[in-house]
C-alpha positions in Angstrom: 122.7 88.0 101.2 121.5 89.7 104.6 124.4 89.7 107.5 123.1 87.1 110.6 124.9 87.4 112.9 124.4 86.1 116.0 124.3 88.3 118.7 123.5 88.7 122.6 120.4 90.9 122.2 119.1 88.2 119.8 119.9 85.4 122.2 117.7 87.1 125.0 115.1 87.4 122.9 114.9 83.8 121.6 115.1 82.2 124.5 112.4 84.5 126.1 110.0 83.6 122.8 110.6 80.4 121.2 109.3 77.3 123.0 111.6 74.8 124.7 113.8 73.2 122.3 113.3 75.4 119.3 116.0 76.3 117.1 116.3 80.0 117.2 117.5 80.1 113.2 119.5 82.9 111.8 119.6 85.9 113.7 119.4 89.7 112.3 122.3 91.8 112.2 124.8 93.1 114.8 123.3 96.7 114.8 120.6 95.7 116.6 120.3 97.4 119.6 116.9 96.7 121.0 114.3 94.2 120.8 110.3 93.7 121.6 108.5 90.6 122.0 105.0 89.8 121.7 102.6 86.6 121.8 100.0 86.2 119.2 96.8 86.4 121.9 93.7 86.6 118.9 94.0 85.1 115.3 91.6 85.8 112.8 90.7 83.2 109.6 89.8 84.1 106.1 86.0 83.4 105.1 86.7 84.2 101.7 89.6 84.6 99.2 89.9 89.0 99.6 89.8 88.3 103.6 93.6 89.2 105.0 95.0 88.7 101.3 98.2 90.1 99.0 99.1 89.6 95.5 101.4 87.2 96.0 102.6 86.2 92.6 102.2 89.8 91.0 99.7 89.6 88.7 97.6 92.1 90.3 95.0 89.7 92.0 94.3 89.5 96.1 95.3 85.5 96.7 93.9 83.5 99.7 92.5 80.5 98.6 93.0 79.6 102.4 89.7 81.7 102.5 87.7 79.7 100.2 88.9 76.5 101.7 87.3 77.6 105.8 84.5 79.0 104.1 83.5 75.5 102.1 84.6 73.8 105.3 82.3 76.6 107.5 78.9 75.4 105.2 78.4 72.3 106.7 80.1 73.2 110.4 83.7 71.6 109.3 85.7 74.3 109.7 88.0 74.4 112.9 87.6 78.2 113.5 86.0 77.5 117.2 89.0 76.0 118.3 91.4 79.3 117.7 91.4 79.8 121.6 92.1 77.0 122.1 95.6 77.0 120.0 96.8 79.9 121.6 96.2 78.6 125.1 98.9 76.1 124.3 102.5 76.7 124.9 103.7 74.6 122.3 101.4 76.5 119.0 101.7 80.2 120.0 102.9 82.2 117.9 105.6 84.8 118.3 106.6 87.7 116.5 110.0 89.8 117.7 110.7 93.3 116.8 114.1 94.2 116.2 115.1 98.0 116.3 118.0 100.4 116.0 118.9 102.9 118.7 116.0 105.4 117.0 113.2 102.5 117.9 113.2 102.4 114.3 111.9 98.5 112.8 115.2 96.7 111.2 113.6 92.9 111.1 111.0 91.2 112.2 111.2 87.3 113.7 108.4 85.2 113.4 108.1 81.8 115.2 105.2 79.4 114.5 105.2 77.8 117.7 106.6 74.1 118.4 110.0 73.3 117.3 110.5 75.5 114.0 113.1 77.8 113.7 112.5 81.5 114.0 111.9 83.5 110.2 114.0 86.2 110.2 112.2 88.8 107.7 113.6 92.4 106.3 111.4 95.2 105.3 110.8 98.4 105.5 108.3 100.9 107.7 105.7 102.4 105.4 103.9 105.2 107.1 102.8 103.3 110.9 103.1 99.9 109.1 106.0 97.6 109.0 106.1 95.4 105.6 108.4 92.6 104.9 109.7 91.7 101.7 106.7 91.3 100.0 105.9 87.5 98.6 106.5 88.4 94.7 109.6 90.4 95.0 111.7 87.8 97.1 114.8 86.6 95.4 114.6 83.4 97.4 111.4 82.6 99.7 111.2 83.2 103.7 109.7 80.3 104.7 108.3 79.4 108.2 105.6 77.7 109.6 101.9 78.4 111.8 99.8 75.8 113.3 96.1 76.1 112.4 92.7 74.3 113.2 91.4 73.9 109.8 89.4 71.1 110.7 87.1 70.5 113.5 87.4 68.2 115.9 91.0 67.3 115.0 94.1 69.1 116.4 95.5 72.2 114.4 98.3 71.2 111.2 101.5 72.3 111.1 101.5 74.2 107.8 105.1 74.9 106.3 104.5 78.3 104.8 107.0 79.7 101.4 107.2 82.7 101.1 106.0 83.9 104.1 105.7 87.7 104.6 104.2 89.8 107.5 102.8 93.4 108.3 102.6 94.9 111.3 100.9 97.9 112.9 100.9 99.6 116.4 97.9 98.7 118.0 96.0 98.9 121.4 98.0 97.1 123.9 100.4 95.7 121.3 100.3 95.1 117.4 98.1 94.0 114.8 99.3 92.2 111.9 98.3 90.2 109.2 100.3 86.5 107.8 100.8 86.1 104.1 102.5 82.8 102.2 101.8 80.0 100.3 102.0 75.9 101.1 102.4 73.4 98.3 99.5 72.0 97.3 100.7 68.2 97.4 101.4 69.1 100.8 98.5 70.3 101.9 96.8 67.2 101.2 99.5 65.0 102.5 98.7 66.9 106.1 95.1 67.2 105.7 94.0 63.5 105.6 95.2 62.4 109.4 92.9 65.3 110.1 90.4 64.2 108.4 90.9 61.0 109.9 90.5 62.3 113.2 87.7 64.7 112.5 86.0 61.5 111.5 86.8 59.2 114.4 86.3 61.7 117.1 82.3 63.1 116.1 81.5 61.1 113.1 77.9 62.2 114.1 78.7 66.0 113.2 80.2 65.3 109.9 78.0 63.2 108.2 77.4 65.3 105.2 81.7 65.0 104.4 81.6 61.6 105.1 79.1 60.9 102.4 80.4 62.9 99.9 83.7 60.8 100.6 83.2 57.5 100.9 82.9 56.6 97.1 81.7 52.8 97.5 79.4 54.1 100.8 80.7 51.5 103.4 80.8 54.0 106.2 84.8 55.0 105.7 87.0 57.3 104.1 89.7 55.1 102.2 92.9 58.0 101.6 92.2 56.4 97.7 88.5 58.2 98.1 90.4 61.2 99.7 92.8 61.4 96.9 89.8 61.2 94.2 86.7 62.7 95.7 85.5 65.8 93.4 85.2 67.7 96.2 89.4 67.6 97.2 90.0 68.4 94.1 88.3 71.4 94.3 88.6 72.1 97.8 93.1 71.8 97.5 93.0 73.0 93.9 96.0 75.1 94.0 95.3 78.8 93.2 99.5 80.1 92.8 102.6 79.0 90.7 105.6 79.9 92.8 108.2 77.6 91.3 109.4 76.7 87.9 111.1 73.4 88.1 111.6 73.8 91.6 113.4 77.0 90.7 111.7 79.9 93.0 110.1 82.3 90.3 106.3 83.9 91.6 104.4 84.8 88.6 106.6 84.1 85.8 104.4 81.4 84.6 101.1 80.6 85.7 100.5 76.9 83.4 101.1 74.5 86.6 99.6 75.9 90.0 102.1 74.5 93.0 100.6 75.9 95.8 97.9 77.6 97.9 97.9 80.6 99.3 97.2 81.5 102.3 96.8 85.1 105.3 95.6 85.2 108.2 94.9 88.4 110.5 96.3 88.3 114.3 96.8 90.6 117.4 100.0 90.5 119.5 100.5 91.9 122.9 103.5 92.2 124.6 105.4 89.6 126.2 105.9 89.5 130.1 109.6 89.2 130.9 109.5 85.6 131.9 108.4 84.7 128.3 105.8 84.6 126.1 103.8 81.7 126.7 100.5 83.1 127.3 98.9 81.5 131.0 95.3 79.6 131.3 
């Protein structure tokens, strides 16, 4: 297991990132000498499965059924895509991404924090020509696991999404870095989180979702019952998980593929660098 160590470089650099209150989580190890911060300023969503994907479970396949989901969602203006800047205008859901370097500059870890109250991910990896790659998904002994707010619906606010596995590449970019988000959520809780959206996708401009709301409401009395939710052909396909990452809850991507647990999920995002009073970006 990685040395954490908790050190006064590391300190600075969590309180400068993580939003009031978080719990900074591990931190990398003492040979850290030098740190850079940035704030997540554009986020890009999938539109379809290959969009910002990995083979997550090693079978040789691009996963990101997060994709397929927006894009469903997108056909009949459900999708939540619109309210991206909106997300990162608030202090509490941007994201932030720490690098952690030696005395050579060189990339040791990289810290990712989801915004709100999660701890910081603390992720090993290596720099592969001007990239920097985490532990990639399949080849993690035990899963990183973190968190990212999104707006998958519309008209409801963005879900906290716990994310297993979690891994992240990042490139030097104009003004800061661009990177792309990679991981998988349970499928049971996907669901679980998606019906209050629903709920208030529904109650805010039932007028713009008509089409979902009919192809929910089984008994067609004008409401969405979370029995309807649970059953309606179209969750089932929609949350149909794509990835088996556990085998009786033992963490083991790819080593059986007979009872899908989760779905995956990447999303593509620029970073800039964070001013010295933190990284909360300003209206």
């Amino acid at each position: 297991m990685r040395n954490k160590v908790a050190s006064l470089v590391l300190l600075m650099v969590l309180s400068g990132c993580a939003s009031p209150g978080a719990d900074p989580g591990p931190r990398p190890a003492a040979t850290a000498v030098g740190v850079r911060h940035y704030v997540v300023d554009e986020l890009s969503l999938p539109m379809r499965s290959s969009d910002f994907a990995d083979d997550l479970d090693g079978d040789g396949r691009l996963d990101n059924q997060l994709g397929n989901i927006l894009a469903s969602l997108a056909a009949s203006q459900n999708d939540g895509v619109a309210s991206v800047p909106k997300m990162l205008a608030d202090c509490a859901l941007v994201p932030t991404v720490a690098v952690v370097e030696d005395s050579a500059g060189r990339a040791l870890q990289l810290l990712w924090h989801g915004g709100g109250r999660d701890p910081a991910t603390v992720l090993d990896g290596e720099v592969v020509g001007r990239r920097f790659l985490s532990v990639r998904t399949r080849e993690m002994a035990d899963p990183e696991r973190g968190a990212i707010h999104l707006p998958i619906l519309a008209d409801s606010d963005p879900i906290r999404l716990p994310v297993t596995g979690l891994e992240l590449e990042l490139t030097l970019a104009a003004n800061g870095l661009r990177g792309e988000l990679h991981g998988a959520t349970a499928a049971e809780t996907v669901r679980t989180l998606a019906w209050p959206a629903l709920q208030q996708m529904l109650a805010t401009h039932p007028e713009n979702h008509v089409d979902l709301l009919r192809a929910l409401d089984g008994d067609h009395d004008g409401k969405v019952t979370l029995d309807e939710f649970h059953r309606a052909p179209l969750i089932e396909t929609l949350l149909a998980p794509d990835l088996q990452l556990f085998d009786g809850g033992r963490w083991a991507p790819g080593e059986r593929r007979d009872a899908r647990d989760s779905i995956s999920l990447g999303f593509a995002f620029h970073a800039r660098p964070c001013p010295e009073e933190g990284c909360c970006l300003t209206p």
